[in-house]
N, C-alpha and C positions, 0 to 999 in steps of 0.2 A: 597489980598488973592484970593479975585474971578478973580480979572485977572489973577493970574498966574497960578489958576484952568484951566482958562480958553483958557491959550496959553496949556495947558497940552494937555488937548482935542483936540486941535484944529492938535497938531506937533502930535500925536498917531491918529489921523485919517489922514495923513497925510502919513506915514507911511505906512499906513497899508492897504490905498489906493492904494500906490505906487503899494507894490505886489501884491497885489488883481488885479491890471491892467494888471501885467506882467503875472501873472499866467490865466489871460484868457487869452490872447494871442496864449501862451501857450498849454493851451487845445484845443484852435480853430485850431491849426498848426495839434494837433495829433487827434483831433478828428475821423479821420479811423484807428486807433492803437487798443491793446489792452487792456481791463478795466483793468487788473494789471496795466499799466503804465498808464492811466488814472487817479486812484485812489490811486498812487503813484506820482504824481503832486498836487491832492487836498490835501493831505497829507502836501505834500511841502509847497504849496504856502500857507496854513493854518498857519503853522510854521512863515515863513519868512513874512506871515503880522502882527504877535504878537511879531517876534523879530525887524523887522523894525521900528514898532511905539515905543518898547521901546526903541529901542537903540538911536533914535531919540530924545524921550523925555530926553532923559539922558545927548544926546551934547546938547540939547539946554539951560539945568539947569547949563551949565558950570560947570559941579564935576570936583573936583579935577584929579588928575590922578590915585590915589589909588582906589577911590570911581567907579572911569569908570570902572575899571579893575574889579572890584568886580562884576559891573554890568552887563559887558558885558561875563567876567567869568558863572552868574549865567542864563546870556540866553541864553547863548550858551549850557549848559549843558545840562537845561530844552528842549531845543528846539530839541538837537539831540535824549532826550530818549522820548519825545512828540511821534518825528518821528517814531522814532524805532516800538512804541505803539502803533500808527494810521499804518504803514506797516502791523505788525503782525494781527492787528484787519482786516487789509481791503481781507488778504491771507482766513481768513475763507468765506468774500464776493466771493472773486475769484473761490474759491472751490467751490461753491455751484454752482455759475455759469457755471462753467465747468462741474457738472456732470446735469445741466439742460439742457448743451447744447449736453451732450451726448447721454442722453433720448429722445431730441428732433430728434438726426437724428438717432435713432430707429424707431422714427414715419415716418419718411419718405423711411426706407429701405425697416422693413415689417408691417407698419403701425399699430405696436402695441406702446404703452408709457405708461412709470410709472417713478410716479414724484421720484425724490429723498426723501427718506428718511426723511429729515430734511433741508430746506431751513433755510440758513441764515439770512436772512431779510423776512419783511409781503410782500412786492412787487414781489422776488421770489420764495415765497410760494402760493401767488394768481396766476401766468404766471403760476410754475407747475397746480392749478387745472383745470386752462381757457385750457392748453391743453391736461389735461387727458381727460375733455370734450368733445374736439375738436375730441380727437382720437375716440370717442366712435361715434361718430356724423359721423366722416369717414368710422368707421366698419359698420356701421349700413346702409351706402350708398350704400359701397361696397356689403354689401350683397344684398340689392335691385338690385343695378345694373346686381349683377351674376345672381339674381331670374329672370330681365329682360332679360337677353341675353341668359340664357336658355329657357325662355318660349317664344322669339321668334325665336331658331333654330328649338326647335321641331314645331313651328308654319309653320316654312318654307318646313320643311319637311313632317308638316303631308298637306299643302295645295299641295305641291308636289304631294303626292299621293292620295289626291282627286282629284286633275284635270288629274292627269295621267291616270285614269280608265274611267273616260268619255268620254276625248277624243279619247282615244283607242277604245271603242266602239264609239263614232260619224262618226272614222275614216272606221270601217269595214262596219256601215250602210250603210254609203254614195257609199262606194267601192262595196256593193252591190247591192246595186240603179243601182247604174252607171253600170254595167256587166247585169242589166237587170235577175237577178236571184232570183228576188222577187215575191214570188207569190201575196202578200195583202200590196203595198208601200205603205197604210197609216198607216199599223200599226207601220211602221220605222219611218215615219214620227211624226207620235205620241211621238215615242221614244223618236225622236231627238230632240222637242221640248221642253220635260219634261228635257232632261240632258242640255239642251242652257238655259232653265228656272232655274234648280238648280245654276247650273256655272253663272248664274247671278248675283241670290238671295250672291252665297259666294263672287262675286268681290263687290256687294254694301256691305255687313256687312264689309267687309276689309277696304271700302271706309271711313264705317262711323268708324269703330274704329282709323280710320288714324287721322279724323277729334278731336275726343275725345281726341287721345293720343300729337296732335301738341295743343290743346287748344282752338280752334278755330270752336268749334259747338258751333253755333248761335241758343241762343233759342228766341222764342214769347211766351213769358207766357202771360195767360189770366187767368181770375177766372174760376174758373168751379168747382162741385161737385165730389168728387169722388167714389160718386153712380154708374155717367153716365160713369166716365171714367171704371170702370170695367164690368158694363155693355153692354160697345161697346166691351170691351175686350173679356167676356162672349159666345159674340154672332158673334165675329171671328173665336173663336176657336171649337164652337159648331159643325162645321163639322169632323174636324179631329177628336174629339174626340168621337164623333159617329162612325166613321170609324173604329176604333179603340178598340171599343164598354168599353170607360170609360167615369163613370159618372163625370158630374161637376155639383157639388154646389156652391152656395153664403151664407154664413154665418155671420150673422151679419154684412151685408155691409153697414155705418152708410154714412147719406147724408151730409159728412162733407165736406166747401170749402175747395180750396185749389188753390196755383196760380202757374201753370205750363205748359208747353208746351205743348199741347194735345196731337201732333202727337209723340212727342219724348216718352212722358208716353205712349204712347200706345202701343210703339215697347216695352217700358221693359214691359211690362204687358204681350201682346204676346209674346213675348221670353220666359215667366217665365211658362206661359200655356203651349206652344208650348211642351217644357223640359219636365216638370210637365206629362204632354199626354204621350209621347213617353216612360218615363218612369215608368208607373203606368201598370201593368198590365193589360190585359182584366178582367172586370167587379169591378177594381177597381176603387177608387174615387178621384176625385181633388177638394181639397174644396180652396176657397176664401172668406178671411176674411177684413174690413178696418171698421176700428176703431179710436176714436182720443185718444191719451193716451197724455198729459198735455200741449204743444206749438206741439205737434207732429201727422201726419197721419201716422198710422203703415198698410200696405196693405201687406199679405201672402199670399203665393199661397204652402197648403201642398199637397204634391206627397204621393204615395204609393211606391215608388223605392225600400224599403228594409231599407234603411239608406245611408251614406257615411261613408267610412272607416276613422277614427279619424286624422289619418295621409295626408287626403285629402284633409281636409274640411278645412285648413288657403291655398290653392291653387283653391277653387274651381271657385273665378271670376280671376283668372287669364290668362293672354291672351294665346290661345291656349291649356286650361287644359280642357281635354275629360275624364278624371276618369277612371276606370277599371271597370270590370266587366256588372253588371246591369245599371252601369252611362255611359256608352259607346257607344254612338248612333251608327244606321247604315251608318249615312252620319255625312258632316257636317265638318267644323273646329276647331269647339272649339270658336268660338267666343261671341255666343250670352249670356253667362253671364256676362264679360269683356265688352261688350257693354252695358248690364242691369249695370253694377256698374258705367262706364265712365258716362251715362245718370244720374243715381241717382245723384252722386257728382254735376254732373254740376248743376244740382237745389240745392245746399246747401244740399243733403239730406244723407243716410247710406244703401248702401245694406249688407245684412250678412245672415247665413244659418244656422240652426240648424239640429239635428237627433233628431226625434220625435216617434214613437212608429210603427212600419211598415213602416217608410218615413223618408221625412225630410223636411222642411218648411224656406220657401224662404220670408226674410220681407223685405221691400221695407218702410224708416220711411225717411217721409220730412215733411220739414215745415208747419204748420197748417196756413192759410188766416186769416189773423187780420180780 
């Protein structure tokens, strides 16, 4: 009895073997074809390894010839409506995949996608979310990229027309120099100094945002306070803003360490006064505050400018945005906030802006010094 359990087994994996072998084959030949015929093979070869191994076990039991005929009668029956059932089943697989593959080259024409309805299986029900994702993850690029490529056309154009007004007058100076039609040539020269000095200051800020925006500004952090560093900052700006006649305060500037590149903190700090000055009124105030709020140094520089207009203020460090109005310097490109935020980042840290009551207030929060 156990043996001929056991030849049972052994002729029905035998069998079933057999088409299992032929039906990989099979699949390996059509493997670049489509999942309908793919999945109308496993279909097949499913069939034909459960009719193989019995019909198998059945010559080897020696049945009679009525007994075969029954047997082979009842696998052939089962096997054809098997089929029929695993086809039908596998056409709802097909459909899915076909309206997932049609959604997908909507992602690709105008990079919008929405999954199908109802996937048929968990496998193309996960693929649809992975690339509803994926779409959103491209929109979201896409729009970055257009915000990049528009803030550097008007970059190009407003540097355009800062360097076009200088040199145009460099060009008459000197054309006067030279004709000899100058009653007092130091005062041209003075000029010319002060516009070769400006047109400088704008090709380094270009330089250094070039370096920020490839990835490639090198910092030297050291420990230091940043007491001193706002007080070196303080006592830079102290001229212009007397020139200027606005006041600056330090409030509450707490002697908290902190590990960062001195010189490169120093430009955002001046850039942040520099602004802060230019846009404060005469007789108004620019206060500076640094504080540690939990693992963090929060450093503000509030203006007197009036506000930002609501619409402004998620543009305002971007590269080449000069504002309207009262935010609209007489000179300049647009650069030095886009540089104050490429610095902040590169120390692990967060620049951002608020409107505050007359103004608006510039924080600067990086890492607090273990």
């Amino acid at each position: 009895m156990l043996r001929d359990a056991l030849l049972i087994v052994i002729y029905a994996a035998i069998g079933a073997a057999a088409a299992g072998l032929l039906g990989m084959g099979v699949l390996r030949l059509l493997r670049n074809r489509s999942v309908t015929l793919s999945l109308a093979v496993v279909a097949a070869v499913t069939v034909a390894a459960m009719l193989a191994g019995t019909m198998l076990v059945a010559w080897a039991m020696l049945l009679s010839d009525h007994d075969l005929w029954v047997v082979t009668t009842v696998c052939s029956v089962a096997a054809v409506v098997s089929l029929c059932v695993a086809l039908a089943l596998g056409r709802g697989v097909v459909r899915g995949s076909r309206a997932l593959t049609e959604a997908t080259r909507a992602l690709g024409d105008d990079g919008s996608f929405t999954p199908p309805a109802a996937a048929p299986t968990a496998e193309l029900a996960e693929l649809g979310r992975e690339l509803a994702a994926t779409s959103t993850k491209l929109a979201a690029s896409r729009e970055r990229e257009k915000a990049l490529e528009d803030s550097r056309r008007e970059l190009v154009a407003w540097i355009s027309h800062d360097l076009r007004t200088p040199l145009a007058g460099l060009q008459a100076m000197t054309e006067a120099l030279e004709d000899g039609i100058v009653d007092d040539p130091g005062v041209y020269h003075a000029r010319i100094r002060a516009e070769v000095a400006r047109m400088s200051g704008m090709v380094g800020d270009l330089f250094e945002l070039s370096r920020i925006q490839a990835g490639v500004l090198a910092l030297n952090t050291t420990r230091m306070s940043v007491y001193d560093l706002v007080d070196d900052a303080l006592a830079g700006a102290g001229a212009l803003a007397k020139e200027r006649g606005v006041r600056i305060v330090g409030e509450r500037v707490e002697p908290v360490p902190i590990e960062v590149d001195g010189r490169e903190m120093s430009r955002v700090l001046v850039n942040l006064l520099t602004n802060a000055i230019h846009r404060t009124p005469a007789d108004g105030t620019v206060a500076v505050s640094a504080h540690r709020e939990a693992n963090s140094v929060v450093v503000s520089v509030t203006d007197g400018c009036g506000g930002i207009s609501p619409e402004d203020l998620p543009r305002v460090f971007d590269t080449g945005w000069r504002g309207t109005g009262a935010r609209t310097p007489p000179a300049g490109a647009g650069l030095g906030l886009a540089i104050v935020r490429g610095i902040v980042e590169a120390h692990q840290g967060r620049a951002a802006v608020c409107n505050v009551p007359g103004g608006c207030r510039f924080e600067v929060r990086l890492p607090a010094a273990v």
